[in-house]
VMD Tcl script that draws the C-alpha trace (Angstrom):
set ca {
  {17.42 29.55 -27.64}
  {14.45 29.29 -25.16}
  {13.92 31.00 -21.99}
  {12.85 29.14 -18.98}
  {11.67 29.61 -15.48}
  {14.44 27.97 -13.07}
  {12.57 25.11 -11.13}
  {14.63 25.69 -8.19}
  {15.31 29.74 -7.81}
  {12.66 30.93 -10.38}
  {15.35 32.86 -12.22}
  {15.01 32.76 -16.18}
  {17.13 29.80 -17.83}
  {17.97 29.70 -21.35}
  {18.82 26.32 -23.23}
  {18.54 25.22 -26.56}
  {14.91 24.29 -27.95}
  {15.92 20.74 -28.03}
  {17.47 20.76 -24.73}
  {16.14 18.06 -22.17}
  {18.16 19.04 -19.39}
  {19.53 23.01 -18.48}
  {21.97 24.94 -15.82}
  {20.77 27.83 -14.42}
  {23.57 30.41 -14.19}
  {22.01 31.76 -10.37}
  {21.80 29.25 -8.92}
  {23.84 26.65 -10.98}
  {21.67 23.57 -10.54}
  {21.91 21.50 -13.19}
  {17.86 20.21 -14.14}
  {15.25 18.96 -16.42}
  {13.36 20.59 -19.22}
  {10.10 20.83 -20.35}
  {9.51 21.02 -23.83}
  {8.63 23.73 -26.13}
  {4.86 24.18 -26.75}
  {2.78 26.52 -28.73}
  {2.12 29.57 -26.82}
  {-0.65 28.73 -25.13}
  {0.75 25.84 -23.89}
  {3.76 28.05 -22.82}
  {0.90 30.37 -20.67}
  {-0.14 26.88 -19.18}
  {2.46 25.76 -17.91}
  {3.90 29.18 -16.36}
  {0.67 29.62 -14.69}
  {0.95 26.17 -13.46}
  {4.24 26.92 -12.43}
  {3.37 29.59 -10.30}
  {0.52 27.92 -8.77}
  {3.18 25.29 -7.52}
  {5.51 27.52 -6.27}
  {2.68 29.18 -4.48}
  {1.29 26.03 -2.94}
  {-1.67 25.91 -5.39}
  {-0.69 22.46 -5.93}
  {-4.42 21.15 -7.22}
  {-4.54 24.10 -9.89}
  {-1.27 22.99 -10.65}
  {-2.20 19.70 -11.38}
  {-5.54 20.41 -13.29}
  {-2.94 23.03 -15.76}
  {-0.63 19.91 -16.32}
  {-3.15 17.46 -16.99}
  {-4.90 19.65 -19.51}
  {-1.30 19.98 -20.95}
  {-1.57 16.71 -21.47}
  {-4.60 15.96 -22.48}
  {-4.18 18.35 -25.46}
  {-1.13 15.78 -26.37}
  {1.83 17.12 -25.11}
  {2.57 13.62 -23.53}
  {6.23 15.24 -21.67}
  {8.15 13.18 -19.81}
  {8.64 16.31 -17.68}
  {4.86 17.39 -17.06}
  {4.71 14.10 -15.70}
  {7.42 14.97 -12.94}
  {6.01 18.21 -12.31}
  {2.94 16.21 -11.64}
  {5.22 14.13 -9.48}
  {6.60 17.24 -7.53}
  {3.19 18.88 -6.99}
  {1.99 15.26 -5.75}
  {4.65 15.50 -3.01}
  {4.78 19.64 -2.47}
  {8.48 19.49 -3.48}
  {10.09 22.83 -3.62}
  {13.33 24.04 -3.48}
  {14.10 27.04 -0.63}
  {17.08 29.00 -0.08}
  {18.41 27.79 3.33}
  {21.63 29.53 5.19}
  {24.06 26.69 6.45}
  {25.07 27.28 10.30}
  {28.60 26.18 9.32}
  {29.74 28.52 6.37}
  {26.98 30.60 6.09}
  {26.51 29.90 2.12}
  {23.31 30.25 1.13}
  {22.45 26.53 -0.91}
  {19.04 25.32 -2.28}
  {17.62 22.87 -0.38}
  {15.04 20.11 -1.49}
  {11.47 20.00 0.85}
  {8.32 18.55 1.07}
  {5.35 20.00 2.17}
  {3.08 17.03 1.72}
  {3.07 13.20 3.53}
  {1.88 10.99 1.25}
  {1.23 7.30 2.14}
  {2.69 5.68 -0.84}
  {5.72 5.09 -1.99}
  {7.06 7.10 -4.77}
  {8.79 4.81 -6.76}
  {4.87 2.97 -7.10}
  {3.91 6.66 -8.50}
  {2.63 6.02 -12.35}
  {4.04 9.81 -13.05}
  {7.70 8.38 -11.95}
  {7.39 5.12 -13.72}
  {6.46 7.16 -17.18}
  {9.27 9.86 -16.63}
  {11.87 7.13 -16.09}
  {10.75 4.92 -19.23}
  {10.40 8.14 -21.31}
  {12.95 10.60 -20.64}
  {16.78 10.78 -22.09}
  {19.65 8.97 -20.25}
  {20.88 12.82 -18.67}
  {17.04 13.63 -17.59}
  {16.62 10.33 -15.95}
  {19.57 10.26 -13.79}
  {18.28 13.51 -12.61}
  {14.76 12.35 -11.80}
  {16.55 9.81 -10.11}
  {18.64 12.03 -7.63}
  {15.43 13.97 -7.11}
  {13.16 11.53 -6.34}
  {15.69 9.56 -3.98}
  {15.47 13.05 -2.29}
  {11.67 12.76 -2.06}
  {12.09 9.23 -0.87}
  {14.36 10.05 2.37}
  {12.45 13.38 3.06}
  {9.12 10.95 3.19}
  {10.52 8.67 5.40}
  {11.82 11.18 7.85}
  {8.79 12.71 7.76}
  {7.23 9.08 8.59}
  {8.99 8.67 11.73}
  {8.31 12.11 12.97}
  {4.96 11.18 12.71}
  {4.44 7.53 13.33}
  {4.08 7.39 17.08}
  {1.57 10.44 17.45}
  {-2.13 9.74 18.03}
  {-4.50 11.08 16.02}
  {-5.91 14.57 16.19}
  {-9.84 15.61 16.38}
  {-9.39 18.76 15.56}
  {-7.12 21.06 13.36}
  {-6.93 25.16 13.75}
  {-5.87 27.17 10.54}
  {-5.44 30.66 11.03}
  {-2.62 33.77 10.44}
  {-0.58 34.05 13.44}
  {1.17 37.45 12.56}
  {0.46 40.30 10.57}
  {2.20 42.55 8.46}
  {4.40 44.73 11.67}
  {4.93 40.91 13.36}
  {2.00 41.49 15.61}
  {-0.41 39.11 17.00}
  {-3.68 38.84 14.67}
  {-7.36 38.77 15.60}
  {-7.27 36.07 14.42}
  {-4.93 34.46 16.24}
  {-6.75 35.47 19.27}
  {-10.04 33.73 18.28}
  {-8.29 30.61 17.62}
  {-6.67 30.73 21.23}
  {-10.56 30.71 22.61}
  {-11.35 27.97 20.21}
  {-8.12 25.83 21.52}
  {-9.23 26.45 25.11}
  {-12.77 25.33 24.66}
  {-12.32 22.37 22.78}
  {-9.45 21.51 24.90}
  {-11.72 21.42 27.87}
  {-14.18 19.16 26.62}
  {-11.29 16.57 26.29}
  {-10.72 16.83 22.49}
  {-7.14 16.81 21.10}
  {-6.51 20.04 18.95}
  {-3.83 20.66 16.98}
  {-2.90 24.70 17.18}
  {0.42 25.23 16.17}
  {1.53 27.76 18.69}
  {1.18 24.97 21.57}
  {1.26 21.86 19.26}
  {4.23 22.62 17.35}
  {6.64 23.37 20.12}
  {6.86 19.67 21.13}
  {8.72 19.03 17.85}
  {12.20 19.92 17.24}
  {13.99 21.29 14.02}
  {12.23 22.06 10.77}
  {9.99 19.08 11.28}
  {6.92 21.15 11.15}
  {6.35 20.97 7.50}
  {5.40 16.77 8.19}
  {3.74 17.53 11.55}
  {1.31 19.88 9.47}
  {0.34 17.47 7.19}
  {0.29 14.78 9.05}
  {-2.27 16.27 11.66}
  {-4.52 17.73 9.21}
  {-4.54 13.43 7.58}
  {-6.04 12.71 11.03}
  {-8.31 15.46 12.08}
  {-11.70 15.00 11.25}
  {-12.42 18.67 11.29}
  {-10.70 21.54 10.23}
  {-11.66 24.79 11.61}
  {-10.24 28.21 9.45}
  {-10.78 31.27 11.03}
  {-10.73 34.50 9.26}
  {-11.14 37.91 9.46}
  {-10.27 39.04 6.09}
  {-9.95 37.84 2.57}
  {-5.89 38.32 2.88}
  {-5.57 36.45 5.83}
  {-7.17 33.85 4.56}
  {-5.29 33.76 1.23}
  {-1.90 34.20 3.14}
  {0.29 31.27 1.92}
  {0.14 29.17 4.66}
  {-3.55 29.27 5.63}
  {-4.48 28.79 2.00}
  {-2.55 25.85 1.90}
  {-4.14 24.22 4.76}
  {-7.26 24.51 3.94}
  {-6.91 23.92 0.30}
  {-4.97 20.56 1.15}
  {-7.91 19.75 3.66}
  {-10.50 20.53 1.00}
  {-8.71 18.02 -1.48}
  {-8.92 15.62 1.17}
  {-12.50 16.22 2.24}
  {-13.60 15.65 -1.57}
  {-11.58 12.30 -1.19}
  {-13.94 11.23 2.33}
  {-16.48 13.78 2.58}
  {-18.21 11.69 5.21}
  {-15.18 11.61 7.54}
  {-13.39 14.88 6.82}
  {-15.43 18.21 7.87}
  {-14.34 22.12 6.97}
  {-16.13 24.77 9.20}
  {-14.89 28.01 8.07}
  {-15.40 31.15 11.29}
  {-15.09 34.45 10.14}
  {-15.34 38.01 11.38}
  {-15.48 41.33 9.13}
  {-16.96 40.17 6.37}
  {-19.58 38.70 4.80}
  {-20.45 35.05 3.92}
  {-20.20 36.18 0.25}
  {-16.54 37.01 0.49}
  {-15.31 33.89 1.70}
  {-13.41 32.22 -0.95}
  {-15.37 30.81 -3.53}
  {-13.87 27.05 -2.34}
  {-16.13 27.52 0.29}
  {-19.29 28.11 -1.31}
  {-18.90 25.72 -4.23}
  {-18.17 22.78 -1.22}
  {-21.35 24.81 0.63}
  {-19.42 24.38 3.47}
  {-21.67 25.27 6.57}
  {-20.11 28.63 8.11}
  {-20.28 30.55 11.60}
  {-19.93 34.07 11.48}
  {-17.87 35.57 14.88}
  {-20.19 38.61 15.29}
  {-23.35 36.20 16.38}
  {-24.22 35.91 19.81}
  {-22.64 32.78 21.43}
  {-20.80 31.09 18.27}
  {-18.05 29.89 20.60}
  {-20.64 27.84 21.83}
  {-22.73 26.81 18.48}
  {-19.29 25.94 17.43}
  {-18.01 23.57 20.14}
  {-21.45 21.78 20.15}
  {-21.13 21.36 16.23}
  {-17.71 20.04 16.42}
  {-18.94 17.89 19.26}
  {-21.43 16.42 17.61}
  {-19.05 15.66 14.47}
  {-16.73 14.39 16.57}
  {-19.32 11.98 17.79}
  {-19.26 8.41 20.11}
  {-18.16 5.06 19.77}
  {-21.01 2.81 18.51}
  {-22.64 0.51 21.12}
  {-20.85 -3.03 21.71}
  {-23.82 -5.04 20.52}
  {-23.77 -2.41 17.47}
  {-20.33 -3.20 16.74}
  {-20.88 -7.33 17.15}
  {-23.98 -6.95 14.36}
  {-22.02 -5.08 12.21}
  {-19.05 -7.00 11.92}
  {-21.09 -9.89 11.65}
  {-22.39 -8.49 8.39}
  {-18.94 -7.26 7.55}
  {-17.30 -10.78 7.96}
  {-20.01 -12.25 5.97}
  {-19.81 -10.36 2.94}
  {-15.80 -10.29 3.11}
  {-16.06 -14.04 2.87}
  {-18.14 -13.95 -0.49}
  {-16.04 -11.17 -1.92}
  {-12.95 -13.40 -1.80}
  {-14.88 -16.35 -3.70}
  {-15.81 -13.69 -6.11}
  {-11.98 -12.84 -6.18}
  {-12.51 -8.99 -5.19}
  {-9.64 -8.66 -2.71}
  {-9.12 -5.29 -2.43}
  {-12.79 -5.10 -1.16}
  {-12.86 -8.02 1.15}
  {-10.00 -5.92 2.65}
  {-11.61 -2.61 3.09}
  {-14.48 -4.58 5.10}
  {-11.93 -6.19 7.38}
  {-10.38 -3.36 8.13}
  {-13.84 -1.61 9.45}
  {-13.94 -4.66 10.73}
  {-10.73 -4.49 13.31}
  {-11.04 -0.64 13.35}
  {-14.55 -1.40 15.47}
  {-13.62 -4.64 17.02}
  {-9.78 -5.36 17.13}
  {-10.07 -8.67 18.83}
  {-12.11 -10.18 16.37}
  {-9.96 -13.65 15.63}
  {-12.17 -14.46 12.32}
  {-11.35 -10.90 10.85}
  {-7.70 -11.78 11.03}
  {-8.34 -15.06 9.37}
  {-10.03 -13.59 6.26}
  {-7.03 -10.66 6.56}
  {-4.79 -14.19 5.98}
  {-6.90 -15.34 3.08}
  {-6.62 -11.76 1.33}
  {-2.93 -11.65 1.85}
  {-2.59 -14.96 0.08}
  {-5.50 -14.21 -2.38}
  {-7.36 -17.39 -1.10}
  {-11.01 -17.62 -2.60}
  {-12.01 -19.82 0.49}
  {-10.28 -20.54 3.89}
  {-9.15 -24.43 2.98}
  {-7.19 -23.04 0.49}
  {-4.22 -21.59 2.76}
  {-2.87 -24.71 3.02}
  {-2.02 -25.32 -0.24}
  {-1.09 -21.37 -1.25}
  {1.12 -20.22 2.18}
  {4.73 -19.74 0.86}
  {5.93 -19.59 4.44}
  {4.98 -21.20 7.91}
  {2.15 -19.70 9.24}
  {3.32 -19.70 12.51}
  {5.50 -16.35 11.87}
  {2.67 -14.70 10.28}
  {1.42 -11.54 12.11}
  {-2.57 -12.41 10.91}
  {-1.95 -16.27 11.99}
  {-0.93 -14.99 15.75}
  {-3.72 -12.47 15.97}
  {-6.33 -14.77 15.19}
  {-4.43 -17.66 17.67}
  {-3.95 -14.62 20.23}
  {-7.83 -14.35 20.22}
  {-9.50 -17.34 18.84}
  {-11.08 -19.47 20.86}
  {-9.96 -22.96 21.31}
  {-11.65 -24.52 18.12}
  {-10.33 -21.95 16.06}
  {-7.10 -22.59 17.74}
  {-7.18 -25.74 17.34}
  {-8.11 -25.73 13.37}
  {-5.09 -22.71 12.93}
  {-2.56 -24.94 14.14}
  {-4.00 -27.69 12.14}
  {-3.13 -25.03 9.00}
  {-0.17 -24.68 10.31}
  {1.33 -28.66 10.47}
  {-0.09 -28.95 6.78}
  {1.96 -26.09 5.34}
  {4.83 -27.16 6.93}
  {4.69 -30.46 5.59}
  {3.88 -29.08 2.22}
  {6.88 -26.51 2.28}
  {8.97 -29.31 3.17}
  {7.88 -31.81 0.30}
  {8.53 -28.85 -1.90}
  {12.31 -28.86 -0.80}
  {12.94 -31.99 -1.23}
  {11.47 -32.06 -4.63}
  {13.02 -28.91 -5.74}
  {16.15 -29.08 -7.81}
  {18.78 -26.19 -7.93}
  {20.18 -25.32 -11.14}
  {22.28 -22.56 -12.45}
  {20.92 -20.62 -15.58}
  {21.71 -21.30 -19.19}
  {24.11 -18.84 -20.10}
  {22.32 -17.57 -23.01}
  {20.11 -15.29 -22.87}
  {20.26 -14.70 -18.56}
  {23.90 -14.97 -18.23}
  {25.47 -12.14 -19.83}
  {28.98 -9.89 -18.81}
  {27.59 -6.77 -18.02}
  {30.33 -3.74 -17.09}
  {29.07 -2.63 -13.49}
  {31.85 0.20 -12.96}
  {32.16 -0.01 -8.99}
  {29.26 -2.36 -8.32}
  {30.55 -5.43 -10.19}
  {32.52 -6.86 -13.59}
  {29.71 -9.59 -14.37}
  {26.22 -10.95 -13.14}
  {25.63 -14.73 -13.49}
  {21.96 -15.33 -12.50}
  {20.69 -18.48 -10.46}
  {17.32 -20.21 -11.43}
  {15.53 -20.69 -7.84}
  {12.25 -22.18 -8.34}
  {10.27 -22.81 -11.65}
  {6.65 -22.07 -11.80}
  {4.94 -24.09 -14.89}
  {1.54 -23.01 -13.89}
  {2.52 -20.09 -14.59}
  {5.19 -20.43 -16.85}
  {7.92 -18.28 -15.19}
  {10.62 -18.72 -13.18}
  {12.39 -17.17 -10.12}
  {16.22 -15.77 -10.84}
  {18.63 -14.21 -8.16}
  {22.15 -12.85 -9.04}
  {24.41 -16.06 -7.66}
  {26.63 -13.35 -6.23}
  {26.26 -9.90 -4.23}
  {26.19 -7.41 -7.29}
  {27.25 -4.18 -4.86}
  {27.45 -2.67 -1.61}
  {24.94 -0.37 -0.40}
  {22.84 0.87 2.53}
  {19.10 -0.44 2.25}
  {18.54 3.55 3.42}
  {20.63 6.41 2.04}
  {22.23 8.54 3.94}
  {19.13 8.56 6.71}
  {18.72 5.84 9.07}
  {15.50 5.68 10.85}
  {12.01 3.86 10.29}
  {11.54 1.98 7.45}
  {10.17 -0.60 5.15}
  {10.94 -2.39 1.55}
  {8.06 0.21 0.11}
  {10.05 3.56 1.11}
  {13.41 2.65 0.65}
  {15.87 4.05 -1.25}
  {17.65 0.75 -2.72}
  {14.13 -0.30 -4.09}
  {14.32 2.87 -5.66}
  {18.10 1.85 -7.21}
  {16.93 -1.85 -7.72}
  {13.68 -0.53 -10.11}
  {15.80 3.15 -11.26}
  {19.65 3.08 -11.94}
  {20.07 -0.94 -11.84}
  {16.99 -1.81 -13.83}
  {17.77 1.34 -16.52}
  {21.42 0.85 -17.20}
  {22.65 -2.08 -15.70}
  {19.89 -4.86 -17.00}
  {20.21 -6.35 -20.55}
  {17.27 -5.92 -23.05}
  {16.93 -9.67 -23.12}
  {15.90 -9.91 -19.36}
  {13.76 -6.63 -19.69}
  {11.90 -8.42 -22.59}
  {11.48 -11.36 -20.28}
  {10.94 -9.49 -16.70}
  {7.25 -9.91 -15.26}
  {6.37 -7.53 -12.77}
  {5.21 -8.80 -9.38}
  {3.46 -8.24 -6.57}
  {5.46 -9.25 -3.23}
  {3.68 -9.41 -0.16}
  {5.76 -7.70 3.25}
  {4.76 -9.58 6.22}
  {5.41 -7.93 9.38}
  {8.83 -9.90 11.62}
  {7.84 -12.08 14.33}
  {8.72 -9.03 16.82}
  {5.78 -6.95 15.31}
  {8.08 -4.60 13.13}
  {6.18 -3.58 10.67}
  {6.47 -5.27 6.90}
  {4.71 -2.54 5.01}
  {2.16 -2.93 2.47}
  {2.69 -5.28 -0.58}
  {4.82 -4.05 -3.47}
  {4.67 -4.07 -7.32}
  {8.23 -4.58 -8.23}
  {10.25 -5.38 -11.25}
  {13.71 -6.28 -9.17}
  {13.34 -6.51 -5.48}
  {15.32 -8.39 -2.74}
  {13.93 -11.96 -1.36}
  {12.20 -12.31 1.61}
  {13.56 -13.97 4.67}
  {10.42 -16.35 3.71}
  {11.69 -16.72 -0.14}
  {15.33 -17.48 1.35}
  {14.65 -19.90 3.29}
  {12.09 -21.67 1.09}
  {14.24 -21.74 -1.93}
  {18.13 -22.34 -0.71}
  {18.35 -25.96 0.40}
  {20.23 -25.22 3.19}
  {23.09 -22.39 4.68}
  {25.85 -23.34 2.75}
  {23.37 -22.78 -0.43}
  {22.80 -19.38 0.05}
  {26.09 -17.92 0.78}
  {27.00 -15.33 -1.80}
  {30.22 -13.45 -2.78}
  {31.42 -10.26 -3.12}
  {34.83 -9.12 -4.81}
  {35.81 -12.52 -3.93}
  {34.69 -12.78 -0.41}
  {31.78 -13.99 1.29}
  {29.50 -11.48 2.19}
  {26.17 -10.52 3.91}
  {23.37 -9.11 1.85}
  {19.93 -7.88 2.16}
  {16.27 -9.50 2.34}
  {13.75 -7.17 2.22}
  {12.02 -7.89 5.50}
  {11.78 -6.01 8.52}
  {14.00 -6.66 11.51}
  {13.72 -6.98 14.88}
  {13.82 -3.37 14.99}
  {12.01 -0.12 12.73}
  {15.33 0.80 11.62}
  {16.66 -2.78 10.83}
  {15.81 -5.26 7.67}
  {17.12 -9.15 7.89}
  {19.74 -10.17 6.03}
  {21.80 -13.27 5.48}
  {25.34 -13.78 6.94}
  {28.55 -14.60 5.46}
  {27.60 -18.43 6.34}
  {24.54 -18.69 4.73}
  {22.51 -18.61 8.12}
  {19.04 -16.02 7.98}
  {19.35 -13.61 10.49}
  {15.87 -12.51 11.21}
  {17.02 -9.54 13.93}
  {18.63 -7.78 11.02}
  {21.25 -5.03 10.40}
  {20.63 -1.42 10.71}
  {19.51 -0.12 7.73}
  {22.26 2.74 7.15}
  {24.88 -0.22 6.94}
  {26.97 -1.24 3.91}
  {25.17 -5.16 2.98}
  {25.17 -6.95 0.17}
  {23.05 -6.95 -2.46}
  {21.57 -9.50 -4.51}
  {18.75 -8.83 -6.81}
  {15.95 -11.08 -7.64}
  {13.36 -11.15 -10.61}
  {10.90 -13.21 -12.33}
  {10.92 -14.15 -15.72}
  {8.78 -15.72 -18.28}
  {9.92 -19.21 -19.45}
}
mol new
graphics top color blue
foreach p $ca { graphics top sphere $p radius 0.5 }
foreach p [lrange $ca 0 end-1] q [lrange $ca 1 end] { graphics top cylinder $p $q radius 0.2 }
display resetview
């Protein structure tokens, strides 16, 4: 037998050696194992452990890596990876109903991805036993939901400038020095019209246990963090530590945006925590004459202006420019990072939106959205920026774009033939349980360029919410029946022959012609179609009506509705409805893939 450290109450749990998944007897949570190492690799990964549990999550990290490094290539160091990633602990929460105690699932970091694009999920999944896996699953749907609450708690708050860290209460649950320093600070920043987030005030607006995503989220959009301290402990108690470790791991990230000014009291710059002197973070100690006010005209200055307007024009000039020639070299990803300094500076800049077109569609040069657009232009969210503000040349040429795509799409559909599938090897009985007996899959559009070709399951293969159980915000990146589509569905449900054959893809999330946001583009191995894809390659209603347990049913595109909490979908007549069905609703689902010829 080996002795473990309970993930989720830190109790000791004993398995076999060979074990991949364990029960602890306190809390009786059934979870996944790491394997047995030497004993040094034992030490590692307790003391890594511990560093997660105690919010260390970058020495946490660093001890798994090394772990695997030295070869140890675990499924499960992976997923603590994962879990430190996210700041996923467990805590013992009382319900208000019964009053049992139950371990609950949190998340003390907002991350802007998607966790089922994480490369640590991806290897766990492919990797790990049948048992571990549909635990990682459960967990990381978990992750998934607590994210996207966390999104919409956050979404509609501006920015801060500032962000105070400091210990509120001491040991006998009295105010701290500290705490009174940072009220000063507040005030005085406050006053010169800077918003500063200090959780006393700040963190009263939000309801619930929310804090945990308002905390993150703030310190993501503060360009300085100030910690105040007047002694070692208070700035090593939990909370603090965390803050301003997490803003130090951001700050190595953007050093040139993100700023740490540590103000202390009581001690000397030498006893600061040795973070601070290997960033050589720039310091202000309390007992100087006037640092209140060396310290609001530092954080002033680092707060800064707005560039000039004729600034701005020059540099997005330059900006535009060198976008253009990074698409002709191919280099996408750059051309986008210019454009987006580009519309940060100067959002009514028509031509940035253009090039923002030609990066979506990976277009070298401009003349060449014609001939790549898979969908009108005219619902595109780039194509109406750059009409909304273009002048009336550029108008004029845009709606030019426009007729020629549409004529193109429409050739297309005429041309294009719709066949059913071979039955061998696409078409094969597969026993769903409660999702379906059998999927037959439907050959939509074949591309001999580059020799693959688009499938969708002729009928709905289950019922599901595209969100489960929460309902809010969302997109196709964050929600939880991606996570099914590429997890349980792809794992168990697919046939090796269409694994062997599937080509991962990157699908592109255009916003909805109300402005609801799309999300960014997606590398998927299943997804849903687009309301773009479904109405490009059905021929008409009546072609895209799909079954399920007999009946026709509605089922799920992956496209944003009319509103954050609703995607499209397609009714039990065939017809697209754009508007969409909230995203907590039972729909339809109908997987698509792409597969080589």
């Amino acid at each position: 037998m080996a002795v473990y450290q309970c993930k989720v109450c830190g109790s000791k749990l004993e398995a076999a050696e060979s074990a991949a998944i364990g029960i602890c007897t306190n809390c009786n949570t059934e979870q996944t194992l790491p394997r047995i190492y030497a004993q040094r690799q034992t030490r590692l990964f307790e003391q890594a452990e511990q560093h997660r549990l105690d919010y260390g999550y970058s020495q946490a990290i660093t001890l798994y890596e090394r772990m695997l490094n030295s070869g140890e290539n675990d499924p499960e160091l992976h997923w603590r990876i994962l879990l430190s990633n996210y700041g996923a602990m467990y805590r013992k929460i009382k319900d208000d109903e019964s009053s049992i105690y139950k371990w609950v699932l949190t998340c003390n970091r907002l991350l802007s991805s998607s966790i089922y694009d994480d490369e640590h999920y991806k290897y766990s999944c492919d990797n790990a036993t049948s048992d571990a896996r549909d635990i990682y699953f459960a967990e990381a749907n978990e992750i998934a939901l607590i994210q996207a609450g966390a999104r919409e708690a956050t979404i509609n708050q501006e920015p801060f400038d500032i962000f105070i860290s400091f210990k509120r209460r001491d040991d006998k649950r009295e105010d701290t020095p500290d705490y009174l320093h940072a009220v000063k600070i507040f005030e005085s920043l406050t006053n010169k019209g800077l918003r500063v987030f200090f959780s006393p005030s700040t963190l009263e607006e939000w309801p619930g246990d929310s804090w945990k995503y308002w905390i993150d989220a703030a310190m993501a959009s503060a360009k300085v963090l100030i910690a105040i301290g007047t002694s070692i402990g208070n700035y090593n108690s939990s909370l603090v530590r965390y803050e301003w470790k997490n803003y130090l791991d951001m700050r190595r990230q953007d050093s040139a945006v993100k700023t740490l000014i540590p103000v202390y009291e009581s001690m000397r710059n030498s006893q600061l925590p040795s973070e601070f002197r290997e960033q050589d973070l720039q310091t202000i100690d309390m007992s100087n004459n006037n640092w209140l006010d060396r310290l609001v005209d530092r954080v002033c200055d680092l707060i800064g202006t707005k560039a000039s307007s004729d600034t701005i024009t020059l540099e997005s000039t330059a900006r535009i420019t060198y976008a253009r020639l990074l698409c002709e070299s191919g280099d996408f990803a750059s051309a986008k990072t210019r454009i987006e300094q580009v519309i940060d500076d100067d959002p009514s800049n028509a031509e940035a939106y253009v090039i923002n077109l030609m990066i979506e569609l990976e277009c070298s040069l401009e003349e060449e959205i014609v001939q790549k657009a898979p969908f009108e232009l005219s619902g595109n969210v780039n194509y109406k920026m750059a009409q909304r503000f273009g002048d009336t040349g550029l108008k004029a040429q845009l709606d030019g774009y426009d007729t020629r795509v549409k004529e193109r799409l429409a050739e297309e559909q005429r041309a294009k033939v719709n066949r059913v599938l071979r039955v061998e090897p696409l078409v094969a009985p597969i026993n769903l349980v409660a999702y379906s007996s059998d999927i037959e899959w439907r050959e939509l559009y074949v591309d001999e360029t580059n020799q693959r070709v688009l499938v969708v399951a002729s009928d709905c293969v289950a019922m599901m919410p595209y969100l489960k159980p929460w309902g809010g915000e969302i997109t196709w990146e964050y929600c939880t029946l991606r996570g099914w589509l590429n997890g349980e569905f792809y794992y168990k449900i697919l046939t090796k022959e269409i694994m062997q054959r599937m080509i991962e893809i990157m699908n592109q999330n255009p916003d909805s012609r109300w402005g609801t946001p799309g999300g960014k583009p997606t590398t998927d191995k299943v997804f849903l179609l687009s309301t773009d894809e479904a109405r490009k390659y059905f021929a008409d209603d009546s072609d895209r009506i799909a079954t399920y347990e007999g009946k026709n049913a509605w089922w799920w595109l992956r496209s944003p509705g009319s509103l954050s909490h609703n995607a499209a979908i397609v009714g039990v007549d065939g017809d697209i409805y754009e508007g969409g069905s909230h995203v907590g609703g039972q729909v339809g689902v109908r997987p698509a893939l792409w597969l080589s010829l």
